[in-house]
C-alpha positions, 0 to 999 in steps of 0.5 A, a space after each residue: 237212648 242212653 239212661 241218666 246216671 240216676 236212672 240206672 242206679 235209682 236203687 243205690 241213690 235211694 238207698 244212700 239218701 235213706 243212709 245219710 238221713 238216718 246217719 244224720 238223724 243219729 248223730 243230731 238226735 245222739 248230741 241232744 242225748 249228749 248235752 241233756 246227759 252232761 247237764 244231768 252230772 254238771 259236766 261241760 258240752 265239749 264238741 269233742 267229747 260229743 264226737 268220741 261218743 257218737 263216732 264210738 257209738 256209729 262205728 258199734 252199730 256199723 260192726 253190729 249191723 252195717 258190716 253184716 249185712 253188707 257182707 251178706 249182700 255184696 260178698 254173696 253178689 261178689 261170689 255169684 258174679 265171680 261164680 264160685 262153687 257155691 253160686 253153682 249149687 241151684 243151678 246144677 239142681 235146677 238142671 238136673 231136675 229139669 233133664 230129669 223132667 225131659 227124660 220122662 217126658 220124652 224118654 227117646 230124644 232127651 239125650 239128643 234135645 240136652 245136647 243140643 241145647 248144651 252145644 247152643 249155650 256152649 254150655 258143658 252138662 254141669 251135673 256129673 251124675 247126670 252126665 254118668 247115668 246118660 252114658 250109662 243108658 246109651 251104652 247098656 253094658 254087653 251081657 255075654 250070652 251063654 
């Protein structure tokens, strides 16, 4: 059964609700601000001198606030989506930690359970220090006997 539009993306339609009210609220509360300053120094309400203040003062927070976090937020979930060098860092720990845990575990077949597992993911062994150490381990380098 196909999901609405407002099931799938639940989360967006609430956020961009809280964004109108509050985007609303500012800018009826910022007139009443307005016209309670211009009657305090005896100048005219004029709409458009209401619009240059509140869209000055919307654009100030939006810089501050707005554009922050949502570089924060989308630029870090463009980079992990597009999987930069960065998004890879917990990852390559995390599995080097856990091919750590295995060979400790069961020292004699970690080699061959990590290739097996690699192969059913397609995957390439990502940590380059572990891939080195076990090379190292199944080929112990020749001692000459004397």
């Amino acid at each position: 059964m196909k999901k609405s539009i407002w099931h799938r993306y639940g989360y967006g339609w609430v956020t961009l609700g809280f964004f109108i009210v509050s985007l609303v609220g500012h800018w009826v509360f910022a007139w009443f601000a307005y016209v309670d300053e211009q009657k305090t120094f005896g100048a005219p309400v004029e709409v458009s001198g209401y619009l240059i203040q509140v869209s000055r003062d919307t654009l100030e927070n939006w810089q501050s606030e707005f554009l922050q976090l949502l570089w924060q937020i989308g630029g870090l979930a463009f980079l992990l989506y597009v999987g930069s060098p960065q998004s890879k860092e917990g990852d390559d720990r995390m599995e080097a930690k856990l091919d750590a845990i295995l060979a400790a575990v069961d020292p004699k077949n970690a080699d061959a359970v990590i290739h097996e597992i690699d192969q059913a993911y397609e995957g390439r062994h990502t940590d380059f220090r572990w891939t080195q150490t076990s090379k190292q381990e199944s080929h112990p380098p020749s001692t000459p006997s004397s």
